[in-house]
C-alpha positions as CSV (number, residue, x, y, z in Angstrom):
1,X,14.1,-13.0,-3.0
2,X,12.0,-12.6,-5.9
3,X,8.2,-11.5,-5.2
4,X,6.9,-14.2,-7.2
5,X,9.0,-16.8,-4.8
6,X,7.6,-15.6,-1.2
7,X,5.3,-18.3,-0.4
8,X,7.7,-21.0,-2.1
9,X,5.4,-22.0,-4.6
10,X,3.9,-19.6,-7.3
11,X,-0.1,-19.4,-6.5
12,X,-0.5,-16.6,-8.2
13,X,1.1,-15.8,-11.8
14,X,0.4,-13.0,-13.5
15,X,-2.3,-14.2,-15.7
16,X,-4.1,-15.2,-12.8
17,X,-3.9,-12.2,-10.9
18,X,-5.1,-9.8,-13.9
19,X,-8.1,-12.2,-14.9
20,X,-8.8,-12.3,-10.9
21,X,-8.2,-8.2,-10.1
22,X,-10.2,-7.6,-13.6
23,X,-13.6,-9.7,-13.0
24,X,-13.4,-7.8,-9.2
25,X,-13.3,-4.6,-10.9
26,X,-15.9,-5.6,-13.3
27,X,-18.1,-6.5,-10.4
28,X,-17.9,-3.1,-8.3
29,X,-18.4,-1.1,-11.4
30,X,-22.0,-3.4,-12.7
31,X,-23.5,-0.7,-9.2
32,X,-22.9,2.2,-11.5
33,X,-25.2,0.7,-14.8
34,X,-28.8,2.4,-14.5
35,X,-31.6,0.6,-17.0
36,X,-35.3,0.7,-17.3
37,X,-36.8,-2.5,-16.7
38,X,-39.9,-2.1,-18.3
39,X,-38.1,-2.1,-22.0
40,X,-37.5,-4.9,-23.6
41,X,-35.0,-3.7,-26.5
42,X,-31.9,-5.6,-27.6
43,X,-28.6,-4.5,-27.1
44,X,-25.1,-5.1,-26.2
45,X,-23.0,-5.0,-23.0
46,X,-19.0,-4.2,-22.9
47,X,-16.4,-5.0,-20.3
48,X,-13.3,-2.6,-20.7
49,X,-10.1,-4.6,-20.0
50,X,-7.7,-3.3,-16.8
51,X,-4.8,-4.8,-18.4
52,X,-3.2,-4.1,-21.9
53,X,-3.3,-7.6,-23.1
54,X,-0.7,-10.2,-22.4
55,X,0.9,-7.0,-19.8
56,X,1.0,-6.5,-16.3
57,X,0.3,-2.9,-17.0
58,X,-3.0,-1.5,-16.1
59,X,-4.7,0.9,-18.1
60,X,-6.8,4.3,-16.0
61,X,-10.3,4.8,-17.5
62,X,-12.2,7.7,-17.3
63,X,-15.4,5.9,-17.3
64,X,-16.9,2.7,-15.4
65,X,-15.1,-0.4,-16.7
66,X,-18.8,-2.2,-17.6
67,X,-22.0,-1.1,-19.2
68,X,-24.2,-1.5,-21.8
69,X,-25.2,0.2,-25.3
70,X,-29.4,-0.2,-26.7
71,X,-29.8,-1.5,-29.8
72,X,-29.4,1.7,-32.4
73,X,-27.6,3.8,-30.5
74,X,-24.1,4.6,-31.1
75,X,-21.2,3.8,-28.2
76,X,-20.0,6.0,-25.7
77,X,-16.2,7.3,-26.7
78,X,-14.3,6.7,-23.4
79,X,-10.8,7.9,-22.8
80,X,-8.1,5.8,-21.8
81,X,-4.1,5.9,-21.1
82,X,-1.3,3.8,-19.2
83,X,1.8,4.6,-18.0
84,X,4.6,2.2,-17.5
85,X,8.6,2.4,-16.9
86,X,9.5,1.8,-20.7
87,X,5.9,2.7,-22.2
88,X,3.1,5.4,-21.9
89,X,0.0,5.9,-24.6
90,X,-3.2,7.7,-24.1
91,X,-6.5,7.7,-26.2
92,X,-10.1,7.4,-26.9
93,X,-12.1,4.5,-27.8
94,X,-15.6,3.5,-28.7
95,X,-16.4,0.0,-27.0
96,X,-18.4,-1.5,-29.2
97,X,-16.1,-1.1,-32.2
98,X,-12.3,-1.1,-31.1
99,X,-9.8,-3.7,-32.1
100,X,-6.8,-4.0,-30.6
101,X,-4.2,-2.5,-32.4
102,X,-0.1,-1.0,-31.7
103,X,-1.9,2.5,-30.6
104,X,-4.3,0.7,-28.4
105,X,-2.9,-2.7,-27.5
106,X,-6.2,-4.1,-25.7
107,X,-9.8,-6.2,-26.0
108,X,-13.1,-4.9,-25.4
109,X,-15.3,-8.2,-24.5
110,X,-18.8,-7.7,-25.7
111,X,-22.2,-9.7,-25.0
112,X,-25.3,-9.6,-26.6
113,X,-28.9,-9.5,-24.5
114,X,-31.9,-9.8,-25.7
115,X,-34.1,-8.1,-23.6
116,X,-33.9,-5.6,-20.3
117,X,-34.6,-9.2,-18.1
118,X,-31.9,-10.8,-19.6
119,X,-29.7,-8.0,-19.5
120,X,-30.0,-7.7,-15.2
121,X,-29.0,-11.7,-15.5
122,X,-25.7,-10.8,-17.2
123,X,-24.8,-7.9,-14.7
124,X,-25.8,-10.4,-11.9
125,X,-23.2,-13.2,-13.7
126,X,-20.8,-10.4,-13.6
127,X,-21.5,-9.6,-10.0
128,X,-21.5,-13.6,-8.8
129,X,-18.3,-13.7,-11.0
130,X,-16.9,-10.9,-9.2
131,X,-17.7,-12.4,-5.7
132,X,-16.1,-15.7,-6.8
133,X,-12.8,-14.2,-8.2
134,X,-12.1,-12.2,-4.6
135,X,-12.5,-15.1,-2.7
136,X,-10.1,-17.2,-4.7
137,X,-7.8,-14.2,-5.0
138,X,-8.0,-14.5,-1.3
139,X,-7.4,-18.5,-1.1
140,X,-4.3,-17.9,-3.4
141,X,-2.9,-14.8,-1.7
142,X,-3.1,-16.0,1.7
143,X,-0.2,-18.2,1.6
144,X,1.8,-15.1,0.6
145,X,0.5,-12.8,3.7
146,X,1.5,-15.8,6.2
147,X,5.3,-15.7,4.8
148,X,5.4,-11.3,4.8
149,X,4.4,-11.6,8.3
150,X,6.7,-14.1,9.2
151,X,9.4,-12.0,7.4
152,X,8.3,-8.9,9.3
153,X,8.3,-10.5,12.5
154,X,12.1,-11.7,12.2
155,X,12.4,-8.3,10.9
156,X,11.3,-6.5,13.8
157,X,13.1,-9.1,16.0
158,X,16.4,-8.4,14.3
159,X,15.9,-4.9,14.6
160,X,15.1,-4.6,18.8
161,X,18.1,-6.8,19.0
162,X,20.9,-4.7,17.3
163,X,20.9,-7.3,14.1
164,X,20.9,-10.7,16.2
165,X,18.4,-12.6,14.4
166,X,16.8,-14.4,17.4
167,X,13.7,-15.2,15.2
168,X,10.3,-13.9,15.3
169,X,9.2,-11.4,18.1
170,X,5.4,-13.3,18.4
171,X,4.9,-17.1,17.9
172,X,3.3,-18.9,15.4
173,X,-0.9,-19.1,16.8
174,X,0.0,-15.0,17.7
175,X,1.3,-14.9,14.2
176,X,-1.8,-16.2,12.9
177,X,-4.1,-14.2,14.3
178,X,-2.6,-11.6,13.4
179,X,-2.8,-12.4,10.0
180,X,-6.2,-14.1,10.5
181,X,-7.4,-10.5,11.8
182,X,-5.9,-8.9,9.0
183,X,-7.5,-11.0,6.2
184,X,-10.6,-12.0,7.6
185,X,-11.7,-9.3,10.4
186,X,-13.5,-10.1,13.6
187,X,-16.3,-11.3,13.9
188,X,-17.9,-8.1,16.0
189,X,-15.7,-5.7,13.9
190,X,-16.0,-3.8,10.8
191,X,-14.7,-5.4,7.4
192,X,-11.3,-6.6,7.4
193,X,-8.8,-4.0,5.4
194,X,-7.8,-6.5,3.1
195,X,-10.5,-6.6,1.0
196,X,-10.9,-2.5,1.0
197,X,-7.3,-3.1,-0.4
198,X,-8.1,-5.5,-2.8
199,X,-10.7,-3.4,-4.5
200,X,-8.5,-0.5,-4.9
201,X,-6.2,-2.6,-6.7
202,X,-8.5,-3.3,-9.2
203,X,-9.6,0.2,-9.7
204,X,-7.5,3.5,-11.3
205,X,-4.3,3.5,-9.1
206,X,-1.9,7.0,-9.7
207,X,0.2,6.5,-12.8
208,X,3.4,4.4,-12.1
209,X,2.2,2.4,-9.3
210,X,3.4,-0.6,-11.2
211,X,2.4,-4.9,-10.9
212,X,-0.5,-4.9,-8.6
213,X,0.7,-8.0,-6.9
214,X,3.7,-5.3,-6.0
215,X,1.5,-3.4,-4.9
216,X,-1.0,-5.7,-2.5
217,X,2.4,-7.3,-1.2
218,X,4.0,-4.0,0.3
219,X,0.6,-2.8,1.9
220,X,0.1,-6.1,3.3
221,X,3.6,-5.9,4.7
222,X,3.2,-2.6,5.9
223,X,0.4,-3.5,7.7
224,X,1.2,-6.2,9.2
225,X,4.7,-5.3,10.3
226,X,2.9,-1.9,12.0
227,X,0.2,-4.9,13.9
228,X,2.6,-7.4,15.0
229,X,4.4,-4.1,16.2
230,X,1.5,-3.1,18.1
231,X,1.1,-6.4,19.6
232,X,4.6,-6.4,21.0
233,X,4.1,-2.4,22.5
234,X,6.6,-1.5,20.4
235,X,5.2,2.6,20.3
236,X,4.8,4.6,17.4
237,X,8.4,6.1,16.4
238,X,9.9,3.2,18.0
239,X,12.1,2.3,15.3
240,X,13.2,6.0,15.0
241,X,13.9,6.4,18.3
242,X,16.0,2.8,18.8
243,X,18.4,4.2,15.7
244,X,19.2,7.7,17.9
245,X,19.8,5.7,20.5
246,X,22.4,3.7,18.8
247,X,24.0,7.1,17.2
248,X,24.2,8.0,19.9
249,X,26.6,5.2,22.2
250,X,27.6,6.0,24.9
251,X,26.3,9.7,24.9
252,X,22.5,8.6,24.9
253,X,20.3,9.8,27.1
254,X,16.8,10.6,27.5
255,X,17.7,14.1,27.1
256,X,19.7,13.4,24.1
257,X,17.1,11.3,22.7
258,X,14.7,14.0,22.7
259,X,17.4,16.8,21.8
260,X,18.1,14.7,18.8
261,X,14.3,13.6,17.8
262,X,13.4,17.6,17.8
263,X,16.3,18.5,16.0
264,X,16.2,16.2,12.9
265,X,11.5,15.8,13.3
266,X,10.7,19.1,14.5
267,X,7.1,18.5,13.2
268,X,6.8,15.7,15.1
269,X,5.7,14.6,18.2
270,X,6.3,10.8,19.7
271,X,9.8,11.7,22.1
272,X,7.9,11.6,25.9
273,X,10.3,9.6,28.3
274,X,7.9,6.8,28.3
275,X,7.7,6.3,24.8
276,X,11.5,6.1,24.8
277,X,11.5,3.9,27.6
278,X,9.2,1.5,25.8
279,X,10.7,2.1,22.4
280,X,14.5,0.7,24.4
281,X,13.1,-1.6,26.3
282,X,10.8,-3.9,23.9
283,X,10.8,-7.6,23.4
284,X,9.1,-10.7,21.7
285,X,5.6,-12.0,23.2
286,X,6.5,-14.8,26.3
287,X,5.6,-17.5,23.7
288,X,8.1,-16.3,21.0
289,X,11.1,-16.1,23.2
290,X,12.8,-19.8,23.2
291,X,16.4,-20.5,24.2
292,X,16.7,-23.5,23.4
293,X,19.0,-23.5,19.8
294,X,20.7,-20.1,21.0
295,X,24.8,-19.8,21.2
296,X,26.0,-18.3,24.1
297,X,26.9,-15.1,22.2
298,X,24.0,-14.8,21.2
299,X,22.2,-15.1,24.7
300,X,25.1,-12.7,26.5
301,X,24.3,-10.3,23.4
302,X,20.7,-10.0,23.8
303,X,20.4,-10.1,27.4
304,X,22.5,-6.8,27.4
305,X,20.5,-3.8,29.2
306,X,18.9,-2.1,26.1
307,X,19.5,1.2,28.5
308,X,23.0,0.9,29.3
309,X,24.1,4.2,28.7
310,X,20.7,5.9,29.3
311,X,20.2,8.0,32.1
């Protein structure tokens, strides 16, 4: 299933998503412009792009992406380069005169102020800008996060069931508090990890990361599938430990579980006899398990001891 497809309909394309991950970046980098109030001398301010234009690939600067150049004074030279499967390039630029060009395929936006007061009201438009874009990067992306978590609860239900797809392993108002928590935080708590995730998306990310919907989608997975395993007490190492077990047959053991954990992770802890225990023994919330459309294969298969064979 293509990315793009998750949610079944297509909220965010990838013109979207750059002009929405851009304007955040934009905003987080206004808190690094310094001016002196008291002057009232013309100049001009310039937004460095985070896309090559038209592209989904993201260019690394070596400078903040905004800032602002007195009237008279010449531009700073700023370095940039991209990296991308089929393409790389690398350069330096001067923001208030580039052009895009085939060496540099990307545009500088540029705004004239008039005075020191009127340059603060531009970096405050790029800071309620900035505001506005996350929140409708979060109205569009939400959609998407309700599907991967439904995905990674069938997942995980599939997987404590030895591939019988019995659906998800928490119901739907557990699912979506789940996700709720994840997107929005709790009330009491500290800031929800979403939107620490968003803004790294926007920023320099390690050369080859690749789309940066990619790239929110498989963190927001990830996190999600490691929550809705917490909420079912599915322990750390659980999957691990489930697929010795299953190596194993008829020879698995506690023992052998542990034997075998030490043998092939000898760095790692996470093989106690309880964690085993809870590892074999996990299930779906009471509200997620439902009977009512299952085949009675299906039923004699999962009601099977998960510890037959374990001493």
């Amino acid at each position: 299933m293509a990315r793009a497809a998750l949610s079944g309909t297509n909220t965010l394309p990838p013109e979207v998503c750059r002009d929405l991950l851009t304007r955040i970046r934009w905003g987080i980098d206004t808190q690094h412009v310094e001016f002196d109030r008291t002057t009232q001398s013309p100049g001009l301010v310039y937004r460095l792009p985070r896309f090559l234009d038209g592209t989904n690939i993201a260019i690394t600067w070596d400078a903040p992406m905004v800032g602002y150049v007195p009237s008279g004074q010449l531009g700073p030279i700023i370095t940039w380069s991209y990296t991308d499967r089929l393409a790389s390039g690398s350069g330096a630029c001067n923001p208030l005169t580039h052009f895009a060009s085939e060496e540099a395929p990307f545009t500088v936006e540029t705004q004239v102020y008039a005075t020191t007061r009127s340059l603060s009201r531009v970096m405050e438009g790029i800071r309620t800008s900035a505001e506005e874009a996350r929140w409708e990067f979060y109205e569009r992306f939400e959609p998407r996060a309700r599907h991967l978590a439904m995905i990674s609860s069938r997942k995980v239900g599939t997987e404590i069931t030895d591939g019988v797809d019995r659906g998800g392993v928490v119901d739907d108002i557990e699912l979506e508090s789940i996700v709720d928590r994840y997107l929005l935080g709790d009330e009491d708590g500290p800031p929800a990890r979403w939107w620490s995730l968003l803004e790294r998306a926007s920023g320099n990310l390690r050369p080859g990361v690749g789309d940066r919907l990619s790239y929110l989608e498989t963190n927001v997975e990830s996190t999600l599938d490691e929550q809705i395993r917490r909420k079912i007490g599915d322990p750390e190492k659980g999957r691990t430990i489930r697929n010795i077990h299953r190596r194993l047959g008829k020879e698995s053991s506690v023992p052998r579980i542990q034997e075998e954990y030490r043998l092939h992770y000898p760095r790692r802890s996470g093989a106690k006899e309880d964690r085993i225990l809870a590892a074999l023994t996990v299930a779906g919330t009471a509200n997620a398990v439902s009977f009512s459309h299952e085949s009675p294969d299906t039923l004699r298969i999962a009601s099977t001891d998960p510890l037959e064979g374990v001493a």
